[in-house]
N, C-alpha and C positions, 0 to 999 in steps of 0.2 A: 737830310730831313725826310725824303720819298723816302728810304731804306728804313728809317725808324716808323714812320706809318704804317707800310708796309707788315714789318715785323709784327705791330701794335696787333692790325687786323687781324694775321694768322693765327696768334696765340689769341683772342678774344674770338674767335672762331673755334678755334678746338676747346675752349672753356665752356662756351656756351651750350651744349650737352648737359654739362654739368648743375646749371642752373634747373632745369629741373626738376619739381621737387613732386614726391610720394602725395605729399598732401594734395596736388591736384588730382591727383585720381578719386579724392571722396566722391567726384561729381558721380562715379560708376557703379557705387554703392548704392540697392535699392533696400530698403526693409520690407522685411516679409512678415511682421509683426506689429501689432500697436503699442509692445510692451517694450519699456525702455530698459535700456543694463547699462549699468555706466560704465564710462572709459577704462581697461583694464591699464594696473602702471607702466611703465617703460619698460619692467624688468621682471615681466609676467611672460616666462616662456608659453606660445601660443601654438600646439604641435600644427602643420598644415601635414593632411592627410590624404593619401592616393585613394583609400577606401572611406566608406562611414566606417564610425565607431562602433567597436561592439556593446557598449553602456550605453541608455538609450537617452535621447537626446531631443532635441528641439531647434527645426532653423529658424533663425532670425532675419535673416539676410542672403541678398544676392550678390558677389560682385565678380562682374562680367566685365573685358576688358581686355583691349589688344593693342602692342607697343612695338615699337620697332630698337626700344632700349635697351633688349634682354634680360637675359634669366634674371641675373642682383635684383636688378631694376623689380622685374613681377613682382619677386619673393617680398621685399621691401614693401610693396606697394600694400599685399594681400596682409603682411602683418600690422602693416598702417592703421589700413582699413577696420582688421578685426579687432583690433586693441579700440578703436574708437567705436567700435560699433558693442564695445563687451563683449566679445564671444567669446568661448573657453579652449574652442578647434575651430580648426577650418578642411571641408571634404572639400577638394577638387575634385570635381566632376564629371568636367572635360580641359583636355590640352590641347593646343594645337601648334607647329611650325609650321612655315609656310616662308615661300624667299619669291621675291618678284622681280622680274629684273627692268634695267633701265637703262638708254642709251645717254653716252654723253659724248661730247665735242671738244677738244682742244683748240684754238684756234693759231692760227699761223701765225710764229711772231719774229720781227727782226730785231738784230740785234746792231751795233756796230763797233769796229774794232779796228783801234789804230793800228798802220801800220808803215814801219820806215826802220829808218837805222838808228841805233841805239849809241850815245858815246859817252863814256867814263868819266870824262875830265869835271872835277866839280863838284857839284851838286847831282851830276849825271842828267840824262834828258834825252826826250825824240827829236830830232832831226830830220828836215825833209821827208816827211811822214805823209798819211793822208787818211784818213780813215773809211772802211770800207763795210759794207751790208754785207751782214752771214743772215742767210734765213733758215729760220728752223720748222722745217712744214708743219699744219697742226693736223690732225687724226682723229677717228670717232672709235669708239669701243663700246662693248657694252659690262656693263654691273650688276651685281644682285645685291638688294636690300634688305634684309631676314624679319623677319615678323612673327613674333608670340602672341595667341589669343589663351586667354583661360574663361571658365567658367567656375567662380568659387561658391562656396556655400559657408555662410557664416554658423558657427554652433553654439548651443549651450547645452550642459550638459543637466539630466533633469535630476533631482534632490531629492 
């Protein structure tokens, strides 16, 4: 029953990432306009652009925003964003990466592990055994955590 809790934890640890969602990033969205445009559909490709446009335009919006999610994660977020905020492009402005690092600690753990003579006859079985402490020292290291900042620009384009 430990070993199935266990298990439970580590796979709901590595899922929990996954939870996640784009939509919490609206909070990063500021409008830079009084004028509203509504939500563009699903399946309104939204170019995001290294440069402004050469057809002239109009911002609407800011959205500024750093994650330690990566790249999917931004791109996702920025098309999120812009589909709800109506934009027709998005200039990125500025990018940034950046990794920080951080120490962490293993800690020392034992283990124990029978030990004696083994015999065949049967069902098989230990025998005159006794069980004995193996310890496995624990150790510090250090890590690096990567981190993307952007600075987008919501657009419209003028008519």
């Amino acid at each position: 029953m430990k070993k199935l809790s266990w298990i439970f934890a580590v796979v709901f640890a590595l899922l929990l990432p996954a939870c996640v969602s784009v939509k919490s990033t609206t909070a990063f969205y500021t409008p830079t306009t009084t004028t509203f445009y509504p939500p563009k559909d699903k399946h309104v490709v939204i170019p995001i652009m290294g440069e402004p446009p050469s057809q002239p335009y109009r911002e609407i919006g800011r959205f500024a925003f750093q994650s330690d999610m990566g790249y999917p994660f931004m791109m996702k977020a920025i098309e999120y964003n812009a589909r709800l905020a109506g934009a027709d492009a998005v200039y990125i402005k500025e990018s940034k990466n950046w990794t920080v690092p951080y120490a962490y600690t293993v800690p020392t753990t034992v283990s124990w592990v029978p030990v004696g003579g083994w015999y065949g006859g049967g069902c098989g079985g230990w025998y005159g055994g006794a069980v004995v402490p193996i310890t496995y020292p624990g150790y510090t290291g250090v890590s690096y955590q990567s981190f993307m900042g952007i600075d987008a620009r919501m657009l419209v384009f003028k008519r």
